[in-house]
C-alpha positions as a Markdown table, in Angstrom:
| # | Residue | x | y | z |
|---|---|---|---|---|
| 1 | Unk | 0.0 | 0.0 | 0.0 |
| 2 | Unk | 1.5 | 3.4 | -0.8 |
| 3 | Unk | 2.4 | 5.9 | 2.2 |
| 4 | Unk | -0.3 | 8.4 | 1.9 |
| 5 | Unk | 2.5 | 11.5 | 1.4 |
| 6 | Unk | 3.5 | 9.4 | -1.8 |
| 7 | Unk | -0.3 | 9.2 | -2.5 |
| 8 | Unk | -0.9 | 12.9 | -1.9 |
| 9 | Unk | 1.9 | 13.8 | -4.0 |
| 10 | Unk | 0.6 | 11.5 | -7.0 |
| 11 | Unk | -2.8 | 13.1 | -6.7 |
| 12 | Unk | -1.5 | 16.6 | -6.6 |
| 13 | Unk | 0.5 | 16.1 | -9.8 |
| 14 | Unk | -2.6 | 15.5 | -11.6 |
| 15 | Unk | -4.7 | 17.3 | -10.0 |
| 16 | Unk | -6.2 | 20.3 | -12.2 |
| 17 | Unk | -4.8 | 23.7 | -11.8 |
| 18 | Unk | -4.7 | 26.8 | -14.0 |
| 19 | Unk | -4.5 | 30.7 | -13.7 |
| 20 | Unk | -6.6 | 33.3 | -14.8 |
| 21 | Unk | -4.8 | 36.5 | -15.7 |
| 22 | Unk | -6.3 | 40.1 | -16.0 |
| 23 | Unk | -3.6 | 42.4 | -18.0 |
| 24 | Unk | -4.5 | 45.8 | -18.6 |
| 25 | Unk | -2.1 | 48.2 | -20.9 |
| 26 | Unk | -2.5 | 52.0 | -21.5 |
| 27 | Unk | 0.0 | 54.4 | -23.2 |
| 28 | Unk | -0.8 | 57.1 | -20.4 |
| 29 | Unk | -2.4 | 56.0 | -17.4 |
| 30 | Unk | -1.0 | 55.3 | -14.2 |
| 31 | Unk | -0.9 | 51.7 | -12.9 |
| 32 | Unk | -2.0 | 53.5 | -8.8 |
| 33 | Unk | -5.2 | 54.6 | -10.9 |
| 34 | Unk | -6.1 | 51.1 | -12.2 |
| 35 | Unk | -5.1 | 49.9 | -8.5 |
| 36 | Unk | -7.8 | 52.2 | -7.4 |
| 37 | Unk | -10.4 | 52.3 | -9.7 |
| 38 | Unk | -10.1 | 48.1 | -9.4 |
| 39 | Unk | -10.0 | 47.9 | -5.8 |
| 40 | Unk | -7.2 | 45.3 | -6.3 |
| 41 | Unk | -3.7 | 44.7 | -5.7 |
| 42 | Unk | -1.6 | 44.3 | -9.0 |
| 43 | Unk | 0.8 | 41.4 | -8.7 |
| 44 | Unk | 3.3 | 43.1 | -11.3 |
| 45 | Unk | 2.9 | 46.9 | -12.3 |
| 46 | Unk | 5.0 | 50.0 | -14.0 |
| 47 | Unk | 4.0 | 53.1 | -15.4 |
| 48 | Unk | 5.0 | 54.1 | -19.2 |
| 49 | Unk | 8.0 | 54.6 | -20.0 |
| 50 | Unk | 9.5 | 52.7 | -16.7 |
| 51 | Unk | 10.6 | 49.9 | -19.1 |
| 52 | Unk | 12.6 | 49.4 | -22.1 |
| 53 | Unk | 10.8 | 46.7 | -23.7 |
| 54 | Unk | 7.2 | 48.5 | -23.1 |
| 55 | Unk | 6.5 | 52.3 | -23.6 |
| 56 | Unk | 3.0 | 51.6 | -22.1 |
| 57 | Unk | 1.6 | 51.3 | -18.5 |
| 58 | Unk | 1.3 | 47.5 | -17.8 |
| 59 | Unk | -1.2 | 46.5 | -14.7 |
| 60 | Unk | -1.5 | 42.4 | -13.5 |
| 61 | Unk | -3.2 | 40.5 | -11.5 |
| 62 | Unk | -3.1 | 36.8 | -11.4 |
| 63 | Unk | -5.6 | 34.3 | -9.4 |
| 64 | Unk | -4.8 | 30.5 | -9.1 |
| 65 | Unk | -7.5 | 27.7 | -9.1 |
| 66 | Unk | -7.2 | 24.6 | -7.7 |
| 67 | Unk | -8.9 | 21.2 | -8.4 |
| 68 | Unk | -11.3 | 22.5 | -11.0 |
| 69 | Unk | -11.4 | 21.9 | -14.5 |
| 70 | Unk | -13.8 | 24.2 | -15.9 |
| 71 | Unk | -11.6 | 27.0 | -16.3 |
| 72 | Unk | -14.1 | 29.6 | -18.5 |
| 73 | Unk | -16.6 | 29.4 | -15.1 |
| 74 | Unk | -13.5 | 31.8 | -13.3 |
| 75 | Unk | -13.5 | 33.8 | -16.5 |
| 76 | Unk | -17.4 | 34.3 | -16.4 |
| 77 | Unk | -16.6 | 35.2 | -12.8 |
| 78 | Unk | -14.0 | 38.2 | -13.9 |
| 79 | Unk | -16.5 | 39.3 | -16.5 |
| 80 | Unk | -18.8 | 39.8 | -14.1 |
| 81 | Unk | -16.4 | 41.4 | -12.1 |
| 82 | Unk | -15.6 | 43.6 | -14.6 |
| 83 | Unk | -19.1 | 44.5 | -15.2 |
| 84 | Unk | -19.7 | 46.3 | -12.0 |
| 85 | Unk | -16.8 | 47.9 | -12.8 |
| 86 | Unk | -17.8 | 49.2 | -16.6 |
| 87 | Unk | -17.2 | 52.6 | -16.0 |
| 88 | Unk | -13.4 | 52.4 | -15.8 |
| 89 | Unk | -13.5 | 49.5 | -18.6 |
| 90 | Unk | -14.9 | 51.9 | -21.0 |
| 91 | Unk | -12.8 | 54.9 | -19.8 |
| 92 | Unk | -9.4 | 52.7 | -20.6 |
| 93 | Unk | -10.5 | 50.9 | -23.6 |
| 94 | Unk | -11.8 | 54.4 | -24.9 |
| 95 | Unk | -8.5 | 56.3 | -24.5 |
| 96 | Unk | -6.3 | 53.9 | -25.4 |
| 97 | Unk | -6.2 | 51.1 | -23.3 |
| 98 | Unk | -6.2 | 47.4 | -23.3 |
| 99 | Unk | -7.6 | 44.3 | -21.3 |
| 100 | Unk | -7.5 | 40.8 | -21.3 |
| 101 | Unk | -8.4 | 37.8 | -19.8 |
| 102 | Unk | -6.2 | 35.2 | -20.0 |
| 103 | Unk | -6.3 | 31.8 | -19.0 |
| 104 | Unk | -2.8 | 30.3 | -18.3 |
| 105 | Unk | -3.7 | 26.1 | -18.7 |
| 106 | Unk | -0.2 | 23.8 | -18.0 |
| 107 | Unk | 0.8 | 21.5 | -20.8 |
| 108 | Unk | 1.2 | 18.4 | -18.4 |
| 109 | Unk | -2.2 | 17.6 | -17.4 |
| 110 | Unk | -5.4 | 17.0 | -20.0 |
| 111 | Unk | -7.6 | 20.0 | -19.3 |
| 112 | Unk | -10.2 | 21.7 | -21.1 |
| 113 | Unk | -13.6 | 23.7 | -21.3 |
| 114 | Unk | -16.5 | 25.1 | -22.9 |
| 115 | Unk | -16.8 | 28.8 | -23.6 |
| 116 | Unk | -20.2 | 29.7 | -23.1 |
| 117 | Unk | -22.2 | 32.1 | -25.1 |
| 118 | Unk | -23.4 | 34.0 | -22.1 |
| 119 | Unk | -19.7 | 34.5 | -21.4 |
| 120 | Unk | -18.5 | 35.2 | -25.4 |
| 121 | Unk | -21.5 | 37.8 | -25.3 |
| 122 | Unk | -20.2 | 39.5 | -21.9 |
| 123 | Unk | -17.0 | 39.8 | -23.1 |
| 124 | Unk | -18.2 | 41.6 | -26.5 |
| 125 | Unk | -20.1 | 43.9 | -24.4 |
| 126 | Unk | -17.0 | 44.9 | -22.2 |
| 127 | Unk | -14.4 | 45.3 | -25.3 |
| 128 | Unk | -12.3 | 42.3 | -23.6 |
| 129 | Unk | -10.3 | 40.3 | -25.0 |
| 130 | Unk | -9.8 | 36.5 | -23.5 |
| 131 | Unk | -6.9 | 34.7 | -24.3 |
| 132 | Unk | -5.7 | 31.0 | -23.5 |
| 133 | Unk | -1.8 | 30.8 | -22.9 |
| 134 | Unk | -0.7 | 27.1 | -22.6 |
| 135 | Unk | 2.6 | 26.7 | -20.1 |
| 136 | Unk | 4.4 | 23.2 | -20.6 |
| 137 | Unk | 6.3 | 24.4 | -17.6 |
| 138 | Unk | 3.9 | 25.9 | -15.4 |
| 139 | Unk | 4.8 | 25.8 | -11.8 |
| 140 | Unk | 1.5 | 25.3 | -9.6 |
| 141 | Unk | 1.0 | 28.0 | -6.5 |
| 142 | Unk | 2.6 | 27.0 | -3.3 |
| 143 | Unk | 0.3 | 25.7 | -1.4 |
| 144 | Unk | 1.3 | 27.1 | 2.2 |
């Protein structure tokens, strides 16, 4: 019989896991107002011109899910999100500005989902893009 850690360990390496990321880009903006306006935390931010490979503002945020394979049901979630939060979405798009929703899926595990129409037709509505960024390397959260 295995020792439950090796069992744990097995399970946990093919376990589903993916990211959802939410990138926003804006030639002029400051990354403290999309902080703001979000009510969020960036994981990674700089204002343009702070970089040499970007002249534009760059604001992320990046959530981790666990044991669930329906990946789109998180970006439905964000859309959502997003929705109650149209005012700013239409303030950055119109002036400039970009934002996507990306899902970040890892190569090793068989995963996959259904975009539903409810959530195609949100994401027309907002001006968002959503992206899927496959990772054959992608290194799951620390679970702490």
């Amino acid at each position: 019989m295995l020792d439950k850690q090796i069992k744990g360990d097995i399970e946990r390496e093919f376990a589903y896991y993916y990211s959802v990321r939410l990138l926003i880009g804006h030639p002029t903006m400051l990354a403290d107002e999309v902080t703001t306006a979000l009510d969020m935390e960036p994981d990674h931010a700089w204002n343009a011109g702070e970089r040499k490979f970007t002249q534009n503002m760059m604001w992320n945020h990046t959530s981790w899910t666990e044991d669930a394979r329906l990946f789109f049901d998180e970006v439905h979630e964000v859309l959502v999100w997003l929705h109650e939060k149209q005012a700013f979405v239409s303030r950055l798009l119109a002036s400039g500005g970009e934002l996507q929703v990306i899902v970040q899926l890892p190569g090793a595990i068989n995963i996959g989902d259904n975009l539903k129409l409810e959530t195609m037709s949100l994401a027309v509505k907002l001006g968002i893009a959503i992206g899927v960024e496959v990772f054959p390397n992608l290194s799951r959260p620390r679970s702490d």
